[in-house]
C-alpha positions as protocol buffer text, in pm:
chain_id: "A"
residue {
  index: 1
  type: UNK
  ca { x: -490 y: -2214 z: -1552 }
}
residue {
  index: 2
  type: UNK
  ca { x: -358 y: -1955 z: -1744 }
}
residue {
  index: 3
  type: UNK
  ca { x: -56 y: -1730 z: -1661 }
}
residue {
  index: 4
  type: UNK
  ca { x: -131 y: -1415 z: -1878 }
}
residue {
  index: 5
  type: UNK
  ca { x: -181 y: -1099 z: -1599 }
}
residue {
  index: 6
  type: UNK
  ca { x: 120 y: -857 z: -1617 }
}
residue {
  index: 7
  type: UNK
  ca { x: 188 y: -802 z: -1206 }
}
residue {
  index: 8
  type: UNK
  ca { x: 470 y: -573 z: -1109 }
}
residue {
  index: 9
  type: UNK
  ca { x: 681 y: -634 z: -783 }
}
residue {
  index: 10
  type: UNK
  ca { x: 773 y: -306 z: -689 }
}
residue {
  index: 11
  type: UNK
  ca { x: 1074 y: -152 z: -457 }
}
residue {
  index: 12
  type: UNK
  ca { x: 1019 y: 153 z: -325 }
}
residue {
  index: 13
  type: UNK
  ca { x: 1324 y: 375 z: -222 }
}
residue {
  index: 14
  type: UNK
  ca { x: 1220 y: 718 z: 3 }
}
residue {
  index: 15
  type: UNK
  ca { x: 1381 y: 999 z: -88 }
}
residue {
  index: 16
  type: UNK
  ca { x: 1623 y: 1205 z: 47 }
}
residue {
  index: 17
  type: UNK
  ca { x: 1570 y: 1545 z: 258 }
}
residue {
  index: 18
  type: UNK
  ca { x: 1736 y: 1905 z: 56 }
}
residue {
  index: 19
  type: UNK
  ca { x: 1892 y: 2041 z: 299 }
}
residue {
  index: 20
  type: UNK
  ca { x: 1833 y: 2402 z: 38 }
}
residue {
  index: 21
  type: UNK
  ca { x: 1415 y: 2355 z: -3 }
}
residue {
  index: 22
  type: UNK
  ca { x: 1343 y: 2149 z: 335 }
}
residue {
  index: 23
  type: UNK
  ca { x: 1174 y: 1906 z: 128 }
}
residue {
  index: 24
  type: UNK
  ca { x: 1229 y: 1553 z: 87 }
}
residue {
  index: 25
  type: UNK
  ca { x: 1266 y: 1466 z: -287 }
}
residue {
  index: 26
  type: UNK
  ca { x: 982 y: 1190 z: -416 }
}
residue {
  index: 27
  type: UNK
  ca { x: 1071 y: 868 z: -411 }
}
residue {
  index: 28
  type: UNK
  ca { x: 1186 y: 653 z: -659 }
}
residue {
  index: 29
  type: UNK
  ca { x: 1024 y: 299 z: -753 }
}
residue {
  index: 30
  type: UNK
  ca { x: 1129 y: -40 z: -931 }
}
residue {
  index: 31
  type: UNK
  ca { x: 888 y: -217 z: -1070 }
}
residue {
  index: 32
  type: UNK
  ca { x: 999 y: -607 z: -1158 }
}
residue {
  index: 33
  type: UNK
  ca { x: 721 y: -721 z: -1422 }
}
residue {
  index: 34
  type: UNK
  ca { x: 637 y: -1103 z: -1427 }
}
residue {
  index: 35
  type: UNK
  ca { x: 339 y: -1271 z: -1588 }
}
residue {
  index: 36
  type: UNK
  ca { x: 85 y: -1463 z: -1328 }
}
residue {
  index: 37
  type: UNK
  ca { x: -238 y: -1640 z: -1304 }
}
residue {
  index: 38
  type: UNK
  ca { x: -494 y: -1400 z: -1112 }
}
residue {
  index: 39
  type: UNK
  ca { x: -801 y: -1484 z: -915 }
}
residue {
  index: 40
  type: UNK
  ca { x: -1018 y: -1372 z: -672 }
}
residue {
  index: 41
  type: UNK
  ca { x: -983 y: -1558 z: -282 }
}
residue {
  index: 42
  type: UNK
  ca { x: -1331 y: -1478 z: -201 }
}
residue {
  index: 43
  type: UNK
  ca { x: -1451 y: -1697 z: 60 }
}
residue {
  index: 44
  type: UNK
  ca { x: -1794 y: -1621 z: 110 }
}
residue {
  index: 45
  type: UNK
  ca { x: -2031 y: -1759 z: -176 }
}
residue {
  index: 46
  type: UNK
  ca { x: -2053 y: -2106 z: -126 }
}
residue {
  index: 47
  type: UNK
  ca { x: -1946 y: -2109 z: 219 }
}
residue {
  index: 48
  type: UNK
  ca { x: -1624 y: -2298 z: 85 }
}
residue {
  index: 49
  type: UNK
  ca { x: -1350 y: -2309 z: 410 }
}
residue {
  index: 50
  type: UNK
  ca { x: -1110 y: -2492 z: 185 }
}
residue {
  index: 51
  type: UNK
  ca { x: -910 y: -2171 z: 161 }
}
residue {
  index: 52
  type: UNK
  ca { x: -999 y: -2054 z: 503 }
}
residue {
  index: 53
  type: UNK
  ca { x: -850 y: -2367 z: 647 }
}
residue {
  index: 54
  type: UNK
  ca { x: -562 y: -2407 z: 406 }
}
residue {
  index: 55
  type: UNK
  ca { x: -462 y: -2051 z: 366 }
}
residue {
  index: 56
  type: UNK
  ca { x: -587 y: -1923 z: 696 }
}
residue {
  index: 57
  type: UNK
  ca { x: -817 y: -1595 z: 742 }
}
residue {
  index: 58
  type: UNK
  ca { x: -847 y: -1427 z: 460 }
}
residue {
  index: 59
  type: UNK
  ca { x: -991 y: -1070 z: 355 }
}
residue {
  index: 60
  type: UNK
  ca { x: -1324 y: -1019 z: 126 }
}
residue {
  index: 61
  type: UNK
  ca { x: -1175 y: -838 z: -157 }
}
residue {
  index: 62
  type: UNK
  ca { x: -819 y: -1040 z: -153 }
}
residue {
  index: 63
  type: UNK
  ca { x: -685 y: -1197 z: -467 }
}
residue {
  index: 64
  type: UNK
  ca { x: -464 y: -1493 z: -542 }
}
residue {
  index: 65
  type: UNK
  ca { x: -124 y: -1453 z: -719 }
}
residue {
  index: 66
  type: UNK
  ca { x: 24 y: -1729 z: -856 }
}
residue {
  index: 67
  type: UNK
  ca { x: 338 y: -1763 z: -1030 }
}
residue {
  index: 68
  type: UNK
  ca { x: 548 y: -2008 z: -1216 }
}
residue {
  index: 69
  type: UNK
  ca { x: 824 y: -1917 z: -1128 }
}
residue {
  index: 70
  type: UNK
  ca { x: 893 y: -1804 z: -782 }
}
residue {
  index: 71
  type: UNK
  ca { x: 1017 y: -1423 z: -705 }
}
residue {
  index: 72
  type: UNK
  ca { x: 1262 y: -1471 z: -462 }
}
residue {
  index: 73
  type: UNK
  ca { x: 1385 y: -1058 z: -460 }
}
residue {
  index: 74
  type: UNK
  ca { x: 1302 y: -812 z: -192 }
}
residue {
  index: 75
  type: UNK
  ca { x: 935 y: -642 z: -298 }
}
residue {
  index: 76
  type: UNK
  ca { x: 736 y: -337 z: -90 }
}
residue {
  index: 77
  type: UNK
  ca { x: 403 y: -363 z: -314 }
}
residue {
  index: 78
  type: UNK
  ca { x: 252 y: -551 z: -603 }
}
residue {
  index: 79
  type: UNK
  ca { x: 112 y: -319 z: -872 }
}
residue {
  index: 80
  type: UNK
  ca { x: -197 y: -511 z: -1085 }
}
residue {
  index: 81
  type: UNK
  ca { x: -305 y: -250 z: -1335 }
}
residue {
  index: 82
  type: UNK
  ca { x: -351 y: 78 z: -1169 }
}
residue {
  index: 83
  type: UNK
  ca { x: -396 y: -120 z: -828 }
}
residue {
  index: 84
  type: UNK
  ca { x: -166 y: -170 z: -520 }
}
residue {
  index: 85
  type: UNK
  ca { x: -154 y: -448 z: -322 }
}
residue {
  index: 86
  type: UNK
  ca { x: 17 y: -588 z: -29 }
}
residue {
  index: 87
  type: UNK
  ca { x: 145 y: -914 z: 19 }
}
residue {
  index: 88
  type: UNK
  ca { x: -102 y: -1095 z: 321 }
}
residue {
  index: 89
  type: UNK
  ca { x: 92 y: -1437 z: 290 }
}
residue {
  index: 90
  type: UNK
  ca { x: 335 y: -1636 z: 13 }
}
residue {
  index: 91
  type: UNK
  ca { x: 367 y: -2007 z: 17 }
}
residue {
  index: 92
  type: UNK
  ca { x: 631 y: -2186 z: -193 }
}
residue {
  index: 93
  type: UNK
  ca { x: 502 y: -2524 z: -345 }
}
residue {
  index: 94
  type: UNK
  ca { x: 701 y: -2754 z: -520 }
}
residue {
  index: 95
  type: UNK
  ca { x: 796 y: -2498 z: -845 }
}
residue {
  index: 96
  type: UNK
  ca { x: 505 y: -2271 z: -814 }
}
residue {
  index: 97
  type: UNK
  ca { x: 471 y: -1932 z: -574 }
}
residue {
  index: 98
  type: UNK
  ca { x: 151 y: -1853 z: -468 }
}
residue {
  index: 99
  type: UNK
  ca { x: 81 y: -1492 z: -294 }
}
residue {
  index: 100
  type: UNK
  ca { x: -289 y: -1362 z: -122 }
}
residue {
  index: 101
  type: UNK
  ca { x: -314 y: -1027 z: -163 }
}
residue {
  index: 102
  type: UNK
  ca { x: -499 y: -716 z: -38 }
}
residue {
  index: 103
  type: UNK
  ca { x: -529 y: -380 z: -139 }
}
residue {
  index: 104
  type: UNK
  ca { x: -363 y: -107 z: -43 }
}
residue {
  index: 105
  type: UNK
  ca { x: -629 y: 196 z: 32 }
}
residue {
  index: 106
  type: UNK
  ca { x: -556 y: 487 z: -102 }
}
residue {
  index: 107
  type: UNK
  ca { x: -507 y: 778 z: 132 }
}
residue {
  index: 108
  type: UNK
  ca { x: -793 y: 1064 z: 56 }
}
residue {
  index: 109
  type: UNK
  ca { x: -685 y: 1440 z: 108 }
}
């Protein structure tokens, strides 16, 4: 297993209303870059429940995050690439973190 994916943890802080415009100002966001192994959760192929039953339900397109070391700091999103994800479950094993993910739909106009 190889941990070579850049995955960014990001914060994101809302920003504040001007009072002179009426607008709120964009918001600002941290991104915390750590290096993971990446692969897909997909359940369906083989009919394998071994991550159904160990993980729980889990959605078609979700992904599996794992890290060496675990990221114990407050997070909003996970940004793979140009992607956003949300954080479906984390378990801590003995010195590994392991996140499912899902991603976040972008909003059309």
């Amino acid at each position: 297993m190889r941990f070579d994916k850049a995955v960014y943890f990001q914060r994101v802080i809302p920003g504040e209303y001007d009072e002179e415009t009426g607008n709120y100002t964009d918001p600002e966001v941290i991104e915390k870059k750590r290096v993971a192994s990446i692969t897909q959760s997909s359940t369906q192929p083989k009919g394998d429940r071994n991550l159904q039953i160990e993980y729980g339900n889990i959605r078609e397109d979700a992904l599996t995050i794992r890290l060496l070391n675990p990221y114990t700091h407050p997070f909003d999103r996970i940004r793979i690439g140009d992607r956003l994800y949300t954080a479906d479950s984390c378990f801590m094993l003995r010195n590994k973190q392991v996140f499912i993910v899902s991603e976040i739909q972008k909003e059309s106009k």
